[in-house]
N, C-alpha and C positions, 0 to 999 in steps of 0.2 A: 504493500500500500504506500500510496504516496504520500509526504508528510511537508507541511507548510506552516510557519508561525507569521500569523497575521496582527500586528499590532494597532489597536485603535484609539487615534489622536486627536485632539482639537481641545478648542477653545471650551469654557465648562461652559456646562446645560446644551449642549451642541446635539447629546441624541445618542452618545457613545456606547453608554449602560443600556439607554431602550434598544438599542439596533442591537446589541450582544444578545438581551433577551428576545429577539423578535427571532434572530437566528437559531437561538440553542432552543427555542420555543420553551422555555419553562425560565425562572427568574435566576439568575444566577450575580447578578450586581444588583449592588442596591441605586434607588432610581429616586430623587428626590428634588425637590426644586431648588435648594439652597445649595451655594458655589463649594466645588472640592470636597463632594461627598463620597468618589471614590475614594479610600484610603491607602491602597497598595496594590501591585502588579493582580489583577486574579484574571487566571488562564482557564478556557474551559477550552475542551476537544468536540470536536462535529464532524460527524463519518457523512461525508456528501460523497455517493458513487463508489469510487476507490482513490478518495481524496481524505484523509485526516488533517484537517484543518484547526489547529490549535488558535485560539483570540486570547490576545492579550488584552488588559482593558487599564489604561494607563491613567495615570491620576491626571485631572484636568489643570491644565495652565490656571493658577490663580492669580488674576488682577496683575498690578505691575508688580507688586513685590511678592511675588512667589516664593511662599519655604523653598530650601535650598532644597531641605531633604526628598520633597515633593518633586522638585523639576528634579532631581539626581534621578530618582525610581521612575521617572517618566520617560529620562532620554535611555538608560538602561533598556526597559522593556523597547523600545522604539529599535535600539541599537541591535537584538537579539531578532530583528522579524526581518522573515524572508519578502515580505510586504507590509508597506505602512499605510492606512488610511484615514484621512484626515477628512473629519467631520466637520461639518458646517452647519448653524441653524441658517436658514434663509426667511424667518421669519423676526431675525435679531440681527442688532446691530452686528456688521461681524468686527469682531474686535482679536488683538491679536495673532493679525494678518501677516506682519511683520516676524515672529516669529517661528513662522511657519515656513515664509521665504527665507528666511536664512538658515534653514536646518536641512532643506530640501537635497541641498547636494549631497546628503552624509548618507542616503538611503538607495540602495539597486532599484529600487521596484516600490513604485507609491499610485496612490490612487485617490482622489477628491469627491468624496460625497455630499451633495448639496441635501439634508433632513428637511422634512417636514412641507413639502413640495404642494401636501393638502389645505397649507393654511393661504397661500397666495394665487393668482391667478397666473396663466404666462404671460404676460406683460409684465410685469411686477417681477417674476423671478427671471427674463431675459435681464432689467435693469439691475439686480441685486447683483446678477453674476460678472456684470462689466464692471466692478468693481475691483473685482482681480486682476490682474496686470501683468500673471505668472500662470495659468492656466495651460499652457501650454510646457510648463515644466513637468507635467502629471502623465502617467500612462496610462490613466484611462479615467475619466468621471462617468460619476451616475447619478441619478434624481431619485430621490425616494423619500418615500414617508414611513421610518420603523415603527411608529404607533399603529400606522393602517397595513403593515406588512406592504408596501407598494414599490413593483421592484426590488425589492431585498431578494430574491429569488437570482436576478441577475449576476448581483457581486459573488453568490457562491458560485454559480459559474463560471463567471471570469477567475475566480482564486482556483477554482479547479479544472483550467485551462489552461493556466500560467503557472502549476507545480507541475514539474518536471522530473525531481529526483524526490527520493529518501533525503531524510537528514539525522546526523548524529545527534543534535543538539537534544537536550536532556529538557521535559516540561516539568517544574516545580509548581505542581499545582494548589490551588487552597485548601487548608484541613475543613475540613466540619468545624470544629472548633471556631474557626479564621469567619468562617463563611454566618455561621449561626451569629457571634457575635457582631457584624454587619449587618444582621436584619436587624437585629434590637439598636445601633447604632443611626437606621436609620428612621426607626418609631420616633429614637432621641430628637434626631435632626426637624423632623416633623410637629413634634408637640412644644420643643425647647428652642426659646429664638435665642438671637445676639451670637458670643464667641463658645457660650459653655461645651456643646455637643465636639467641639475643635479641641477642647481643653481635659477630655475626659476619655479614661480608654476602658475598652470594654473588654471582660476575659471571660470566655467562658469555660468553667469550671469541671463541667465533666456532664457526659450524654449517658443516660441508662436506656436500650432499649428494649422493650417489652412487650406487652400490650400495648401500653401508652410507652411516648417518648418523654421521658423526663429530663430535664435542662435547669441546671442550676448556671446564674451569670453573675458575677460581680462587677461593678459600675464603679469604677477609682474616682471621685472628683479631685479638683487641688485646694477647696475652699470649703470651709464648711454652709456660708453663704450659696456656692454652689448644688451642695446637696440638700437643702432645703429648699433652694427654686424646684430640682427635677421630683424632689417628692409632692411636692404643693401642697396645700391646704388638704389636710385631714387624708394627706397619702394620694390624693386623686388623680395627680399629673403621673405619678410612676405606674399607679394603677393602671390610668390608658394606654401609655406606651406598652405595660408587658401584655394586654389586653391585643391592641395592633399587633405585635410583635407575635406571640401566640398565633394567634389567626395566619399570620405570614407562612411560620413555620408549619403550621400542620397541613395547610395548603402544597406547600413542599413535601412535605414527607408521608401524604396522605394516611395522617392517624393522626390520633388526638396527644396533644401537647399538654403535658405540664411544664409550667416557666416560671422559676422562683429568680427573683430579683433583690439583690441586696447592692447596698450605698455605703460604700467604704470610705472616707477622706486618705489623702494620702500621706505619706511618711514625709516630713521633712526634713532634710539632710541639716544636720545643727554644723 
């Protein structure tokens, strides 16, 4: 079988995590409205034909001052793909254009998808696209909408018309562990505004499977201030997150979920 790592790039909110899950058809990143929700490289595999198509799904350009650590884990997975493709909302500003031109040389094989193709008319998305001035550095663009599945059918073709060999290269995929603490991270992001859900890391403790799937998580804040906004008034706000969070995973794992949540403050180095 043939094997290919496709790494998926752009500016955040651009479509990166819906287009992964529209391909792998089941959720496999978390998908949320607020900037830099991906956390870290997560790889999933897709048997198209006699094509093994491994997706990288790389943390999103934040704003001008990007964690270092963020852009480091970004150009790594970008570096490690046999194809890079770089996402675009065409229904937003496109912003971080410039970054994108200047990375372009450093990749064999890239491809520019313009998302969300259902929100504008073609007028509107011929002018979005002359916007670009480098369009013709790409080997190949496509139009699609990952929320309506529209065109997404195409790109696996094209990635499995364009692997050619096997490859050595080794997939470090995400644990369960990695993955489960992601979905509660992104109930986080969802119920908890400002910088806290950025500021807080999620572990998850251990899976028993059963009958039911039971999940213990621990939630580190750095403030005690902090753990008392995510519990809210009378426990409510923690409640709905493991409440979303629960639902997420049993939907994944088709059985019923138990999900215990505890709120740690963290250790400070004296």
């Amino acid at each position: 079988m043939k094997t290919s790592f496709i790494a998926l790039s752009g500016p955040t909110n651009s479509g990166k995590s819906t287009l992964l899950n529209c391909l792998a058809n089941k959720k496999v990143s978390i998908v949320s409205k607020k900037i830099q929700t991906t956390n870290f490289n997560i790889e999933f595999s897709i048997n198209y034909k006699n094509t093994q198509m491994i997706f990288i799904d790389t943390p999103g350009f934040y704003k001008d001052n990007i964690n270092d650590n963020y852009l480091r884990e970004a150009l790594q997975g970008l570096e490690r793909a046999d194809i890079v493709m770089f996402i675009l909302d065409l229904n937003n500003k496109f912003r971080h254009i410039d970054k994108i031109k200047k990375n372009l040389n450093k990749f064999k094989k890239k491809i520019l998808v313009f998302n969300k193709i259902d929100k504008l008319n073609n007028d509107k998305i011929l002018s979005k696209i002359k916007e670009i001035d480098f369009l013709n550095s790409f080997d190949e663009i496509f139009y699609i909408s990952a929320l309506k599945k529209t065109n997404t059918d195409k790109i696996l073709k094209y990635i499995e018309k364009n692997t050619t060999q096997t490859t050595k290269k080794i997939s470090n995929k995400i644990s369960k562990e990695k993955f489960f603490s992601e979905i509660t991270r992104e109930s986080l992001l969802n119920y908890v505004h400002k910088e806290i859900p950025y500021k807080c890391l999620i572990i998850t403790n251990d899976i028993k499977t059963g009958k039911f799937v039971t999940i213990n998580q621990t939630i580190i804040v750095r403030t005690n201030a902090h753990k008392k906004i995510i519990l809210g008034k009378n426990g409510k706000m923690i409640k709905n997150i493991g409440i979303n969070s629960r639902l997420q995973l049993e939907n994944i794992m088709k059985k019923k979920v138990n999900l215990f949540i505890k709120i740690k403050i963290a250790k400070q180095n004296k």
